[in-house]
C-alpha positions in Angstrom: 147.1 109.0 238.4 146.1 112.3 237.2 142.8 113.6 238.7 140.0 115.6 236.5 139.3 118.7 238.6 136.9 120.1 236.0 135.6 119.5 232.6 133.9 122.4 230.2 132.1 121.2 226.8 133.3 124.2 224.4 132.3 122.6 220.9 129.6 119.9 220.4 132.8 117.5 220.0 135.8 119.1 221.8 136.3 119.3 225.6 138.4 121.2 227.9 139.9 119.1 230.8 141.9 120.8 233.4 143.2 117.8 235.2 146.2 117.9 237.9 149.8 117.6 236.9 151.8 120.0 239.7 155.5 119.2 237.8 154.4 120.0 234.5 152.2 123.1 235.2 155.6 124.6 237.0 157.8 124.2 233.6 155.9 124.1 230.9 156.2 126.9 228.5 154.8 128.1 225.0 154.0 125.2 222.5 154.9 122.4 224.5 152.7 119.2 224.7 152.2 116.1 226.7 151.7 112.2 225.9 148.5 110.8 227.4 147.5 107.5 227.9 143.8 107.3 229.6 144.3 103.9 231.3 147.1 100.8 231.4 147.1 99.4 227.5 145.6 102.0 226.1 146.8 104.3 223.1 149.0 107.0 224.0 148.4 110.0 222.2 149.7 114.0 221.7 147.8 116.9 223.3 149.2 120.5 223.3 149.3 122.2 226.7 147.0 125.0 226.1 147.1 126.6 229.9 148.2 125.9 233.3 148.1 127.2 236.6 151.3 126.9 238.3 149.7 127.9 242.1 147.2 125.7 241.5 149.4 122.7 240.1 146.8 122.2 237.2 147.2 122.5 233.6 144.7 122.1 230.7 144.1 120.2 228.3 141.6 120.6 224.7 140.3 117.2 223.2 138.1 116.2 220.5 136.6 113.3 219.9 138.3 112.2 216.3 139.1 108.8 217.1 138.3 106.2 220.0 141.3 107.5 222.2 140.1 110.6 222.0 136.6 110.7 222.4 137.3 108.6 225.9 139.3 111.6 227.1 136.2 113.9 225.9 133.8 111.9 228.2 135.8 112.1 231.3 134.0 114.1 234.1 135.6 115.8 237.4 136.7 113.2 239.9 137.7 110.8 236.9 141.3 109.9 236.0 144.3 109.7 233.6 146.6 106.9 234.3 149.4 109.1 232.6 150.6 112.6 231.3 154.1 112.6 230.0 155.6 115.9 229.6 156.2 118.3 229.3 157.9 117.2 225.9 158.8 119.4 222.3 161.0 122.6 221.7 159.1 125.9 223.2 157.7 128.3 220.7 160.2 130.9 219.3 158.5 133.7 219.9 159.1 137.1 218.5 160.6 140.1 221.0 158.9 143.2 219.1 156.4 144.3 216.5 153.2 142.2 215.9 152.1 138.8 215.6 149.3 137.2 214.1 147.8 133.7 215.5 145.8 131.9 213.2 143.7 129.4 214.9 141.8 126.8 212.6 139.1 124.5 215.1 140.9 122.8 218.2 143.8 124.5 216.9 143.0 127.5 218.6 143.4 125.9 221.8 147.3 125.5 221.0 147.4 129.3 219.6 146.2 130.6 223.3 149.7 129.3 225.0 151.4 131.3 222.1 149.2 134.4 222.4 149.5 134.5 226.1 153.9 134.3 225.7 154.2 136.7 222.7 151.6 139.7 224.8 153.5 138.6 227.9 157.1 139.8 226.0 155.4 142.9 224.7 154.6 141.9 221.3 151.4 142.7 219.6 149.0 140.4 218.9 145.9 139.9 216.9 144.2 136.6 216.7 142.3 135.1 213.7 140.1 131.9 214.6 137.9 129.9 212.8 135.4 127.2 212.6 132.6 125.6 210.6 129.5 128.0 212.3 129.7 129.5 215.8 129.3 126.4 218.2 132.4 125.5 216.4 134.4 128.6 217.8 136.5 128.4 220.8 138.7 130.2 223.3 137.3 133.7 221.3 137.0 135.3 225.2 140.6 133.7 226.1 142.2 135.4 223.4 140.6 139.0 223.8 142.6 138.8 227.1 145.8 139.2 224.8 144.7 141.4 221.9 142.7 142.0 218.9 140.5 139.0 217.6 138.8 138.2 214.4 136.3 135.3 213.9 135.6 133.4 210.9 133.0 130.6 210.1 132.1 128.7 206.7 128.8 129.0 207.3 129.0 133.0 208.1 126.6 132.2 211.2 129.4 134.3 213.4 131.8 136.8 212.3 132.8 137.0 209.0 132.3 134.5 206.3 134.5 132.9 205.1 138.5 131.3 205.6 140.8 132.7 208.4 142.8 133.0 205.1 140.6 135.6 203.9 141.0 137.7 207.2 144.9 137.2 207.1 145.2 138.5 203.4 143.6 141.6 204.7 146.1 141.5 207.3 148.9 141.3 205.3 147.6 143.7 202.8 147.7 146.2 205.8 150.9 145.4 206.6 152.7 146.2 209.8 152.6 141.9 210.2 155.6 140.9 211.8 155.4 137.1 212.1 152.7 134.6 211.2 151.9 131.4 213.8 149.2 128.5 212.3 147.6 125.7 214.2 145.1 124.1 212.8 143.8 121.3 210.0 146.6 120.7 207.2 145.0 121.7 204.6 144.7 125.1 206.5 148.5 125.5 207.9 149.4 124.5 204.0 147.1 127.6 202.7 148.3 129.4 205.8 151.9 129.3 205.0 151.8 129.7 201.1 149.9 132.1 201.6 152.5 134.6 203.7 155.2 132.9 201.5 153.9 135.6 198.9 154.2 138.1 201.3 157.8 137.2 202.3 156.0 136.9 206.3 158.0 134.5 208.4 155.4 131.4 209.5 155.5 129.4 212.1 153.2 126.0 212.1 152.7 123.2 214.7 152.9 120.0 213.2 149.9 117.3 214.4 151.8 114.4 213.7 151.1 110.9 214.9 153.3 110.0 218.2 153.6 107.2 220.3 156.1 107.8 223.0 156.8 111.4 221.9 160.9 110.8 222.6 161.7 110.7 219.0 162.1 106.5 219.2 159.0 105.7 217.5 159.5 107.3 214.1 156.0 107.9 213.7 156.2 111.6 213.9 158.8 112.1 211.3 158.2 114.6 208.5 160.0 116.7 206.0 161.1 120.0 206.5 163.4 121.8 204.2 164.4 118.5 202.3 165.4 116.9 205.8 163.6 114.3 207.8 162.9 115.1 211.2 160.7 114.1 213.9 157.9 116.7 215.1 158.3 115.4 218.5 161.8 116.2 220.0 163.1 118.3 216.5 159.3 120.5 216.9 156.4 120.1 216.7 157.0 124.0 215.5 158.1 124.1 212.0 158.9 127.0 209.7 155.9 126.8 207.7 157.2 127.2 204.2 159.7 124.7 204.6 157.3 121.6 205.2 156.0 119.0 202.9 152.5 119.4 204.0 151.5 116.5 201.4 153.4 114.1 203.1 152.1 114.9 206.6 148.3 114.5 205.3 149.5 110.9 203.9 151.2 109.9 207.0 147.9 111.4 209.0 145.7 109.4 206.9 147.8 105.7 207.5 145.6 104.3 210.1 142.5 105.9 208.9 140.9 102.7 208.3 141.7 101.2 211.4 140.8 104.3 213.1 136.9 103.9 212.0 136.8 100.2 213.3 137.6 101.2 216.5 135.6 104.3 216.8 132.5 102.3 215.5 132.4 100.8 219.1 132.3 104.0 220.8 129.0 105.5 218.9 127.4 105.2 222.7 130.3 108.0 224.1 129.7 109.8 221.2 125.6 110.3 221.4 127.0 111.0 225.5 128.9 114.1 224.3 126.7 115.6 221.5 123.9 115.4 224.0 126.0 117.7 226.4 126.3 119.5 223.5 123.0 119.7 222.8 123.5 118.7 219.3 123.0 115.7 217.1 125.4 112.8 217.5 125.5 112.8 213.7 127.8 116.1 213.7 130.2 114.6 215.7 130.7 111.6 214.2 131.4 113.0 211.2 134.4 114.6 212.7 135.4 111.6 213.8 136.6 109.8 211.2 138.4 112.3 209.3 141.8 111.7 211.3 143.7 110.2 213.5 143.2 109.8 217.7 
């Protein structure tokens, strides 16, 4: 069992659980992920490491509530437990030695940009971050990131920063020049605009593929994608991909398999659900919304 020590409501449906796992918090590095399963029989699913605290023996964890599986883990409180975190599993990050980075963080993806942000400043590199979400209680892990460098916000709504697409602030970027490499975690459709994006640029891009696992060991298949023409599992081959050599139309099919399924079972949690937008102080509606568009 894996004890809660603490958990923080950052968006009205995305929670940040810093739960105990001493082995993993000692080895984990940049990029890397764990397999979660909340309870015996439950589903297992993939969650980026986006922190840990070696001297503590804690790492953390960012969840939102998109599925049933999911929006369990978003409800947990301190003192509750995870029956099990496997990990930590994937390739680490390559991250650059010199010149500047950008980290393009699109919703919960920014979570999984902060591990990359803190390894790239820690070697020296430059970094300026560009996150986004759909209006300001959407944005996350802004203060995190100022720890490591220069950070731009971007909402659809313009209620926070500027308005508009994180691909908006990275063309300006890359107009300026002096960009180095490009990192992308977020929604597909974002990586996807992301990547062809600094294609035109001739910018290397790196993307983190949120494929569907189930024992994250490269067994399952479920993971597998194309990259360059090859198939290859995000789980043990990634889940960092060079983003202009993935079919990002055949991830978003592969994402969207067990969407039907997905809403059955996340019908019967609408009472979690009104739990965590009221933390939120925000209408269940909003959250449920999210729900549905993907998998666990």
């Amino acid at each position: 069992m894996h004890q809660v020590i603490e958990r923080t409501i950052l968006a009205p449906n995305v929670s940040r659980l810093v739960i105990e796992a001493s082995r993993i918090a000692q080895v984990r590095q940049p990029g890397q992920f764990v397999i979660v399963r909340r309870a015996e029989g439950a589903e297992r699913i993939p969650l980026t490491i986006a922190d840990a605290d070696p001297g503590a023996g804690t790492i953390t964890l960012v969840v939102q509530a998109v599925g049933k599986t999911s929006c369990d883990l978003c409800v947990l409180v301190a003192g509750d437990t995870i029956r099990d975190v496997a990990g930590p599993l994937g390739r680490p990050t390559e991250l650059i030695e010199r010149g500047r980075a950008v980290c393009v963080g699109g919703g919960v993806g920014t979570a999984v940009v902060h591990p990359l942000a803190q390894g790239l400043a820690a070697g020296g590199v430059g970094v300026t971050s560009i996150i986004g979400g759909r209006a300001r209680e959407w944005v996350i892990f802004e203060a995190e990131l100022r720890r490591y460098g220069d950070v731009r916000v971007c909402t659809d709504d313009g209620s926070y920063g500027r308005h508009g697409f994180v691909t908006d602030e990275l063309r300006d970027l890359l107009d300026a020049g002096a960009v180095d490499h490009v990192y992308a975690v977020g929604p597909v459709p974002m990586m996807a605009a992301v990547s062809e994006l600094t294609r035109g640029y001739g910018v290397a891009t790196t993307v983190s593929l949120n494929a569907i696992m189930v024992d994250g060991t490269g067994m399952c298949g479920g993971c597998r994608v194309k990259v360059d023409g090859q198939s290859v599992y995000a789980c043990v081959d990634g889940p960092e991909f060079d983003g202009h050599s993935v079919d990002f139309r055949q991830l978003a099919d592969r994402l969207a398999m067990y969407r039907d399924v997905e809403r059955e079972a996340f019908a019967g949690s609408r009472c979690l659900v009104e739990a965590l937008a009221e933390a939120a102080g925000v209408e269940a509606a909003g959250v449920e919304a999210a729900g549905v568009e993907g998998p666990a």
